[in-house]
MARLUM-536338 format. One record per residue: residue in one letter; residue number from 1; z, y, x of N, C-alpha, C in turn. Coordinates in steps of 0.05 Angstrom, whole numbers, always signed. Each point is the difference from the previous one (the first is absolute). Layout:
# residues N
<atom resn="A" resi="NUM" n_Z="Z" n_Y="Y" n_X="X" ca_Z="Z" ca_Y="Y" ca_X="X" c_Z="Z" c_Y="Y" c_X="X"/>
...
This chain:
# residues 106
<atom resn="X" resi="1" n_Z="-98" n_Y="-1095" n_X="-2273" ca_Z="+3" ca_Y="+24" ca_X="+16" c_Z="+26" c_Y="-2" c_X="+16"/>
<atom resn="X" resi="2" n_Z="-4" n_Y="+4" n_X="+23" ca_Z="+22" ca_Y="+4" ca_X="+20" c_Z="+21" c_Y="+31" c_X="+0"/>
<atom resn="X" resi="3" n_Z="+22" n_Y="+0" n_X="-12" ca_Z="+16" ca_Y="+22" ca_X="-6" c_Z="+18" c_Y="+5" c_X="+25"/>
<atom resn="X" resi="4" n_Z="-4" n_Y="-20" n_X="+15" ca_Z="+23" ca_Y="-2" ca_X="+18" c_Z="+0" c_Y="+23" c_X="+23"/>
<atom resn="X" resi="5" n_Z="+9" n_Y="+21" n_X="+14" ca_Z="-4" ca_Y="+15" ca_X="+17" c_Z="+6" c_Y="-15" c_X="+31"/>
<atom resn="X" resi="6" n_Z="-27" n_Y="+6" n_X="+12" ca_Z="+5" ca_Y="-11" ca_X="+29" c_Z="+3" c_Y="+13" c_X="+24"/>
<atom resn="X" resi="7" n_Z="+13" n_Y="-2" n_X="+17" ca_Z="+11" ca_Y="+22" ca_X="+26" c_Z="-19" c_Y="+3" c_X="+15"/>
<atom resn="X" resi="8" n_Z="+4" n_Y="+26" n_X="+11" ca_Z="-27" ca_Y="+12" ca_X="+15" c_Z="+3" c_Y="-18" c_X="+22"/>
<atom resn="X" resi="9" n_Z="-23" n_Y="-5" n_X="+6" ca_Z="-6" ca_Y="-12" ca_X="+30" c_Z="-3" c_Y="+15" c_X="+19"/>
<atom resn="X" resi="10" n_Z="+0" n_Y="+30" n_X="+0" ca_Z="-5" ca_Y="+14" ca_X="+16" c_Z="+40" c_Y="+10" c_X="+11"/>
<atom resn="X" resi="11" n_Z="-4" n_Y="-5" n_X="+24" ca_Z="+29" ca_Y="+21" ca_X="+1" c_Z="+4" c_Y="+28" c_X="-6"/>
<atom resn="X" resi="12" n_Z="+18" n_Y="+10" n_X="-5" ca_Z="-2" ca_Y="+25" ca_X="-6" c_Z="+5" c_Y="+17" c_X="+29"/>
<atom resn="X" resi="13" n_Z="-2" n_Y="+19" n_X="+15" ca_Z="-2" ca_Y="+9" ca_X="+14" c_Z="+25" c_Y="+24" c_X="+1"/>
<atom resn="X" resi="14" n_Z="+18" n_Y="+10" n_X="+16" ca_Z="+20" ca_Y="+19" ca_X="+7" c_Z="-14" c_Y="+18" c_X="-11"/>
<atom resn="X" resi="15" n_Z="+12" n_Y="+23" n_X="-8" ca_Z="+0" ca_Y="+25" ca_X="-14" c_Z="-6" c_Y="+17" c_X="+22"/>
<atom resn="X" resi="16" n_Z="+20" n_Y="+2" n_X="+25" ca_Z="-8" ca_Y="+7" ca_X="+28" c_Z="-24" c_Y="-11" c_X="+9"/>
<atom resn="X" resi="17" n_Z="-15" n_Y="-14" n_X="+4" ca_Z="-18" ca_Y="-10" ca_X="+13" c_Z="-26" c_Y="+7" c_X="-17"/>
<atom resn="X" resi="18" n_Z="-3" n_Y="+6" n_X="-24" ca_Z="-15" ca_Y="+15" ca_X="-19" c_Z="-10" c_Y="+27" c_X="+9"/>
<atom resn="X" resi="19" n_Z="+33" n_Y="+13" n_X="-9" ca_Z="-8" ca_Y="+26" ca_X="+17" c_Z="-2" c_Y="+8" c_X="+27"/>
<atom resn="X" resi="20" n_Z="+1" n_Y="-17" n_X="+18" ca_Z="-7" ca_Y="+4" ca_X="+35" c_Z="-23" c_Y="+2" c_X="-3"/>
<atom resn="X" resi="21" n_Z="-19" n_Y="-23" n_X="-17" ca_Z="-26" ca_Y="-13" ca_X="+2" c_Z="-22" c_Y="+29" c_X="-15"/>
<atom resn="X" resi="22" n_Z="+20" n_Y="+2" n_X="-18" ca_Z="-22" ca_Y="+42" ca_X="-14" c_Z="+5" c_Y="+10" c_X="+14"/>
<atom resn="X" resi="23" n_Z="+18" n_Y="+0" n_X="+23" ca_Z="+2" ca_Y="+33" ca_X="+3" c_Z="-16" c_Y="+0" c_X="+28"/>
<atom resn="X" resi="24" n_Z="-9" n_Y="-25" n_X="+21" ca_Z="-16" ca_Y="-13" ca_X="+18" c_Z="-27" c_Y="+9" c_X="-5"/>
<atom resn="X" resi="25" n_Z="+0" n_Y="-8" n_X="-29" ca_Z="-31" ca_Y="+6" ca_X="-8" c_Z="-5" c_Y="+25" c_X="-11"/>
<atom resn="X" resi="26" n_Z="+20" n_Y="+9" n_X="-8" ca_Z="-2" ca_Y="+33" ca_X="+9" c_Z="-5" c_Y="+12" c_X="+15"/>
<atom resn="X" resi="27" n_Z="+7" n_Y="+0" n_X="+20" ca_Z="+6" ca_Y="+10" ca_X="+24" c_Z="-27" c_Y="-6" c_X="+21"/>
<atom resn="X" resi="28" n_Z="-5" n_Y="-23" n_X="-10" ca_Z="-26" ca_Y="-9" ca_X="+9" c_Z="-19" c_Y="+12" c_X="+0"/>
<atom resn="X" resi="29" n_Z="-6" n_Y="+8" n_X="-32" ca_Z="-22" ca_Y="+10" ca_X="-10" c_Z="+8" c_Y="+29" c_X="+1"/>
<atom resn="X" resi="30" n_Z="+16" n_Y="+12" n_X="+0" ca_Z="+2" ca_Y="+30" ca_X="+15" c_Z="-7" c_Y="+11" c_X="+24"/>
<atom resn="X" resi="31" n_Z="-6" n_Y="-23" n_X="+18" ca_Z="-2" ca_Y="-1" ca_X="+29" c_Z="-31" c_Y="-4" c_X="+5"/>
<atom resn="X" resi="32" n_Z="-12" n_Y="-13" n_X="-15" ca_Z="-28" ca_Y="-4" ca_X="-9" c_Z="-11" c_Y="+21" c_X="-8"/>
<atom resn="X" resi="33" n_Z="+6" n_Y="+14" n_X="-19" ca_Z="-12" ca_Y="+21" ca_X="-10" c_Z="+6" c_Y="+36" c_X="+16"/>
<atom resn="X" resi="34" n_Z="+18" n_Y="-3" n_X="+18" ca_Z="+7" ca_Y="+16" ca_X="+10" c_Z="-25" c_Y="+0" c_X="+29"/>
<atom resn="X" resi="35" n_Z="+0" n_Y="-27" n_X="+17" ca_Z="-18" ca_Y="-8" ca_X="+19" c_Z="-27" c_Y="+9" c_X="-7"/>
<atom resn="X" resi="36" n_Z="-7" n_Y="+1" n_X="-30" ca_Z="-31" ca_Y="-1" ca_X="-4" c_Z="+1" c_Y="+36" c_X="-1"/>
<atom resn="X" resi="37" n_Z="+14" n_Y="+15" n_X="-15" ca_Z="+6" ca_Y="+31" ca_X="+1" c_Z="-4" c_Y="+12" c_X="+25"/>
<atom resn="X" resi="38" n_Z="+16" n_Y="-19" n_X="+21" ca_Z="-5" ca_Y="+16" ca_X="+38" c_Z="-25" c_Y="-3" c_X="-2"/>
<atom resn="X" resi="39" n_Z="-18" n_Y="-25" n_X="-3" ca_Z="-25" ca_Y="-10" ca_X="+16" c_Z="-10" c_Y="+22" c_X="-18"/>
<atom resn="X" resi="40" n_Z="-9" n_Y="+3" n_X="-22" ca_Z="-21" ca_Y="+12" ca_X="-12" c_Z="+15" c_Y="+40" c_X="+3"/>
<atom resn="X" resi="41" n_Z="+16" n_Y="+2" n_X="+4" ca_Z="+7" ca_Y="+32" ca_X="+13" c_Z="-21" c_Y="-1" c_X="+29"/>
<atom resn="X" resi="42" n_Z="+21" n_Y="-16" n_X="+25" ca_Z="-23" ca_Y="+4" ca_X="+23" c_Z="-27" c_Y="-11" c_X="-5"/>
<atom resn="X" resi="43" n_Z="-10" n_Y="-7" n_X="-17" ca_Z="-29" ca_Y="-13" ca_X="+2" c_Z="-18" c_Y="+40" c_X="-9"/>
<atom resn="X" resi="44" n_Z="+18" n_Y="+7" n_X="-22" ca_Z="-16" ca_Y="+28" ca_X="-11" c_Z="-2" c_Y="+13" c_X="+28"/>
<atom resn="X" resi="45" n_Z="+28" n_Y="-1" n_X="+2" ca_Z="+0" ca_Y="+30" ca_X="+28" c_Z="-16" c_Y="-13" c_X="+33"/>
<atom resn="X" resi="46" n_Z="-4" n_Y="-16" n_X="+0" ca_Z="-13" ca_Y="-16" ca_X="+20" c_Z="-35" c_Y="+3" c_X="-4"/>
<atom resn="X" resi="47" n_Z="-8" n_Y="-7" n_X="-33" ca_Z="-23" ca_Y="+23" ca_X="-1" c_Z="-13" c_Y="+19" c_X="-2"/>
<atom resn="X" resi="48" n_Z="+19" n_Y="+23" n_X="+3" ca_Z="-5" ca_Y="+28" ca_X="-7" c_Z="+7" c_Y="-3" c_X="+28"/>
<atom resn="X" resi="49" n_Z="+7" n_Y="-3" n_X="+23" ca_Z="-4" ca_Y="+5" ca_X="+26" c_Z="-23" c_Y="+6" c_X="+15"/>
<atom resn="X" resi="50" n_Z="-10" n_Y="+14" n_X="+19" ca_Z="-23" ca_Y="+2" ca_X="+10" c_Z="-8" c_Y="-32" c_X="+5"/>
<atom resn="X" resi="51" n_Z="+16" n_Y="-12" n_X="+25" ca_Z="-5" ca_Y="-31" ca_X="+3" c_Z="+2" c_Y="-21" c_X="-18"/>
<atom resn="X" resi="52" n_Z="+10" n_Y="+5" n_X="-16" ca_Z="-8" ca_Y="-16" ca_X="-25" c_Z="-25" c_Y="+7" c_X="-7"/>
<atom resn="X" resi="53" n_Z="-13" n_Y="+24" n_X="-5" ca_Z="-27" ca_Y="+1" ca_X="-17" c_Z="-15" c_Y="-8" c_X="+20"/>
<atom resn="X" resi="54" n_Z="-2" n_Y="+1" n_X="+18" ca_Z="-20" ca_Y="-10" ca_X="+23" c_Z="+4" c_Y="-33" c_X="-4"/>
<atom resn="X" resi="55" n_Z="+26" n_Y="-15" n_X="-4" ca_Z="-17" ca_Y="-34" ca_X="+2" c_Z="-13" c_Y="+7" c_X="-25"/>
<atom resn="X" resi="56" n_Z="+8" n_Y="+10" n_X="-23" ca_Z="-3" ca_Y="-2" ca_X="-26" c_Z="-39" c_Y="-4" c_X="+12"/>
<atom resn="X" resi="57" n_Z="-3" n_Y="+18" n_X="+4" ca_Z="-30" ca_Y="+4" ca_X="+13" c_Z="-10" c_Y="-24" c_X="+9"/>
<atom resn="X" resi="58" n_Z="+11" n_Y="-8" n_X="+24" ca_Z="-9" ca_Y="-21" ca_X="+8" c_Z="-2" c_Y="-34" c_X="-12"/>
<atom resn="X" resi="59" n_Z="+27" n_Y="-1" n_X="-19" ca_Z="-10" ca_Y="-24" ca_X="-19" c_Z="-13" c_Y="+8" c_X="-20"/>
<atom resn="X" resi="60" n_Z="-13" n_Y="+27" n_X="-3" ca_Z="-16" ca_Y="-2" ca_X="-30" c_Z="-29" c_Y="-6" c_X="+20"/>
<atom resn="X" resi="61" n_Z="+1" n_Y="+9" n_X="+24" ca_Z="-31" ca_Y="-3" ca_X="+9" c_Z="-4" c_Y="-38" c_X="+15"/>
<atom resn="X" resi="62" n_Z="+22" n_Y="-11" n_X="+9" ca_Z="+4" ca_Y="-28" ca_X="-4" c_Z="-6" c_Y="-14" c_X="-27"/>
<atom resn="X" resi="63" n_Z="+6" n_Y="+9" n_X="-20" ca_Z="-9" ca_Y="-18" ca_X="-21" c_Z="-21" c_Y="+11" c_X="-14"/>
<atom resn="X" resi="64" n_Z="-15" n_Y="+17" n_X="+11" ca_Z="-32" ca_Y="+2" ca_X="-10" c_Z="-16" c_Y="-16" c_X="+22"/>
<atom resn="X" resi="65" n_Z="+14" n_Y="-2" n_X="+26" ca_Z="-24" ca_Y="-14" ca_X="+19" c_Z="+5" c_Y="-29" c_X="-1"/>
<atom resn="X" resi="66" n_Z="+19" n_Y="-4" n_X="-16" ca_Z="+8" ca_Y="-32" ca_X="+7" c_Z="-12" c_Y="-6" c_X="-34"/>
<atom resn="X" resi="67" n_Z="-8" n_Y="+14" n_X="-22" ca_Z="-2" ca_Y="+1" ca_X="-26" c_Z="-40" c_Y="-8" c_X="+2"/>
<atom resn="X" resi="68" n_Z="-3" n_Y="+13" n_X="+26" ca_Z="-33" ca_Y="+7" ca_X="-5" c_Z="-8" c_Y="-31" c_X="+19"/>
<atom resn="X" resi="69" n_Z="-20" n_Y="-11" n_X="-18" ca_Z="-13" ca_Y="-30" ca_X="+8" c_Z="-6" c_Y="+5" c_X="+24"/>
<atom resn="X" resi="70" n_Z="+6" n_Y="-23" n_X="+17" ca_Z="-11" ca_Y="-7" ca_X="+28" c_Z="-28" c_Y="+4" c_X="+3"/>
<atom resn="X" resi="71" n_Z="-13" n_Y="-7" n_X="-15" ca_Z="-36" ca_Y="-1" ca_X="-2" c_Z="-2" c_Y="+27" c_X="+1"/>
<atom resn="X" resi="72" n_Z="-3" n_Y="+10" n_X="-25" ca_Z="-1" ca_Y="+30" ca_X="+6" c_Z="+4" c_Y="+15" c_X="+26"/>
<atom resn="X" resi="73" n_Z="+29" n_Y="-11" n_X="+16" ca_Z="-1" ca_Y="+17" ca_X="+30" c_Z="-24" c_Y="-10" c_X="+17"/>
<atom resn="X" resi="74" n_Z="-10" n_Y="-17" n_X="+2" ca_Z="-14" ca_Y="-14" ca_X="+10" c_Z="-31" c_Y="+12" c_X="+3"/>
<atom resn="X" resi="75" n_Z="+4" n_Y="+9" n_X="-35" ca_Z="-36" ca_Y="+1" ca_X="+9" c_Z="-1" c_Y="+33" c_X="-4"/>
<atom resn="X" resi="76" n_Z="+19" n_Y="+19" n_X="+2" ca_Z="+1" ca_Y="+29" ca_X="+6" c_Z="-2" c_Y="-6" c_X="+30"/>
<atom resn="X" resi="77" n_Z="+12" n_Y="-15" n_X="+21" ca_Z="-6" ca_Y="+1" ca_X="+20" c_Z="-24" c_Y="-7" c_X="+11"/>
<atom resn="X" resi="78" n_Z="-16" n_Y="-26" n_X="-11" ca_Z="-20" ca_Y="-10" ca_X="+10" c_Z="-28" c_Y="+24" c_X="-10"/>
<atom resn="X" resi="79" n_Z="+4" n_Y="+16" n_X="-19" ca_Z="-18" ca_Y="+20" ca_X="-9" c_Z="+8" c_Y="+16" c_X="+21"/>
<atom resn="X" resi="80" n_Z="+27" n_Y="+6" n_X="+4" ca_Z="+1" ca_Y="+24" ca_X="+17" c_Z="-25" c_Y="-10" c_X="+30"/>
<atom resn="X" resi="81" n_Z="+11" n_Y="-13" n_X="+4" ca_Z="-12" ca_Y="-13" ca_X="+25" c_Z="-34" c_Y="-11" c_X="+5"/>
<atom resn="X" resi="82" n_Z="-6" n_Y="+4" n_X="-24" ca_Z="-32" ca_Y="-8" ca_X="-11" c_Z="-3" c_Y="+35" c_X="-1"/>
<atom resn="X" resi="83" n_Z="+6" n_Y="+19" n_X="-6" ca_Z="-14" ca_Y="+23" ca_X="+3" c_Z="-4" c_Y="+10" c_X="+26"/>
<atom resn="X" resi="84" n_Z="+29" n_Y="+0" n_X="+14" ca_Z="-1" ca_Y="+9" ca_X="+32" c_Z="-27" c_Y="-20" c_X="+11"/>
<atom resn="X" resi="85" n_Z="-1" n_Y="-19" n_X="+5" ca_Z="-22" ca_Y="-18" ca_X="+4" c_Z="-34" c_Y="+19" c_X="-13"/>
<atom resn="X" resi="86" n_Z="+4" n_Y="+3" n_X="-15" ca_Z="-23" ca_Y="+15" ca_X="-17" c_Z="-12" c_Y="+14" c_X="+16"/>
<atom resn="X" resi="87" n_Z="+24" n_Y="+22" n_X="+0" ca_Z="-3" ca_Y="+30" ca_X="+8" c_Z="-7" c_Y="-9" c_X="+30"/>
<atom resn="X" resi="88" n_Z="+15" n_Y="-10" n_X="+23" ca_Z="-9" ca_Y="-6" ca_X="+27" c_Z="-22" c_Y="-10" c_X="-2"/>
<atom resn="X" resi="89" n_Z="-9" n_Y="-20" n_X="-8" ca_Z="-31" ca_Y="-13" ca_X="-9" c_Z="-19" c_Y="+29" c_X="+9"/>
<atom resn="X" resi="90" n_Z="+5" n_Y="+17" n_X="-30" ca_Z="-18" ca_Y="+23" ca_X="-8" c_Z="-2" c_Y="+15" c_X="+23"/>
<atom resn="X" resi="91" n_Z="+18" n_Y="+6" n_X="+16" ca_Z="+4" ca_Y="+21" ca_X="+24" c_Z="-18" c_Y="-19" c_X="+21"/>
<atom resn="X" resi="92" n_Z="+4" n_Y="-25" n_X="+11" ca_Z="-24" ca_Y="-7" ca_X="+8" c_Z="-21" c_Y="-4" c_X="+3"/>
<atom resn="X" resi="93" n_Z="-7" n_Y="-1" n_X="-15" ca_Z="-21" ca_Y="-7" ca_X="-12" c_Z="-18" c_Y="+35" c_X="+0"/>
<atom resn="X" resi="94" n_Z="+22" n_Y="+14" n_X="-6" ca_Z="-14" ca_Y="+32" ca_X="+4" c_Z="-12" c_Y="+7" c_X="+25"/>
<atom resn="X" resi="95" n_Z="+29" n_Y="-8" n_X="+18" ca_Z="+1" ca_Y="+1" ca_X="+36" c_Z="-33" c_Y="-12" c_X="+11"/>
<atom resn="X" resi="96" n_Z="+1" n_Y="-24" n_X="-13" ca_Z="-26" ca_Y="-22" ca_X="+12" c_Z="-30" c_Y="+27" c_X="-8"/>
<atom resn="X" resi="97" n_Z="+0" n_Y="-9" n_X="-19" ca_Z="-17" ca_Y="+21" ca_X="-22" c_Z="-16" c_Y="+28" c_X="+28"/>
<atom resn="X" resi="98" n_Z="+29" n_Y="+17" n_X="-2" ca_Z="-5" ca_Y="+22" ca_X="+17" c_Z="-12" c_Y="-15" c_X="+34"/>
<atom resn="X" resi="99" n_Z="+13" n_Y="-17" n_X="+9" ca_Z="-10" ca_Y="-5" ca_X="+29" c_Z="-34" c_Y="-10" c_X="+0"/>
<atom resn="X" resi="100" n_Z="-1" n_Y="-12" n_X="-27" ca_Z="-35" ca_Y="-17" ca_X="+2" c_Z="-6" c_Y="+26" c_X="-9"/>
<atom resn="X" resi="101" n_Z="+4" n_Y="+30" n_X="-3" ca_Z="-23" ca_Y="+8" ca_X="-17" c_Z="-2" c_Y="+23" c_X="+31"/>
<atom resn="X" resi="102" n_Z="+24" n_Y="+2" n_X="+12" ca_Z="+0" ca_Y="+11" ca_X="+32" c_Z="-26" c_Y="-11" c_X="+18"/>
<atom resn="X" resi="103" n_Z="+5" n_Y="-31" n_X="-5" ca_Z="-25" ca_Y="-20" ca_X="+26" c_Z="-15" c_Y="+8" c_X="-10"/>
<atom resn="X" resi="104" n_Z="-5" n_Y="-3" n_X="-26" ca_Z="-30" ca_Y="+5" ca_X="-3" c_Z="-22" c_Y="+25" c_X="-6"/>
<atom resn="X" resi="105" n_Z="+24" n_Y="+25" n_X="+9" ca_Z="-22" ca_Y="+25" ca_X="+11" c_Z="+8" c_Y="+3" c_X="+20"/>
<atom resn="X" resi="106" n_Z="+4" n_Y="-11" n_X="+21" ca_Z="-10" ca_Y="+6" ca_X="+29" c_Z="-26" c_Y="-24" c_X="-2"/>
């Protein structure tokens, strides 16, 4: 067994230069936590604003249209567009209807 005591390899560091280095990181982290206190104060009072609730509105209706599958938009439109088609069809088809049934009593 080795009894012998051996010297730190590390230097030891100023007593001053200790406490500069806490009180830095103090000061640091007071400045941090103070920064996040503003942001989240104006963030409340920024949504209880009339113009605040209005984007509020507009990104909740952005992330339902950007949420809802592309396909899906797709074929609400192409139905939409397959009925109008329908319905004009039907109305012609009525129009024609009425003029042959005109020719043919005179």
């Amino acid at each position: 067994m080795d009894t012998e005591k051996k010297p730190d390899e590390t230097p030891k560091q100023d007593i001053g230069e200790l406490v500069g280095d806490l009180v830095v990181s103090g000061v640091t982290v007071l400045a941090n936590t103070a920064a996040k206190a503003v942001v989240k104060r104006v963030r409340k009072s920024a949504a209880k604003s009339a113009p605040g609730k209005a984007v509020a509105k507009v990104v909740k209706k952005a992330k339902k249209s950007a949420a809802a599958p592309k396909g899906a938009k797709s074929k609400k439109k192409k139905a939409k567009k397959a009925g109008a088609k329908k319905s004009a069809d039907k109305k012609r088809m009525k129009k024609s209807a009425k003029k042959k049934s005109k020719k043919s009593k005179r």
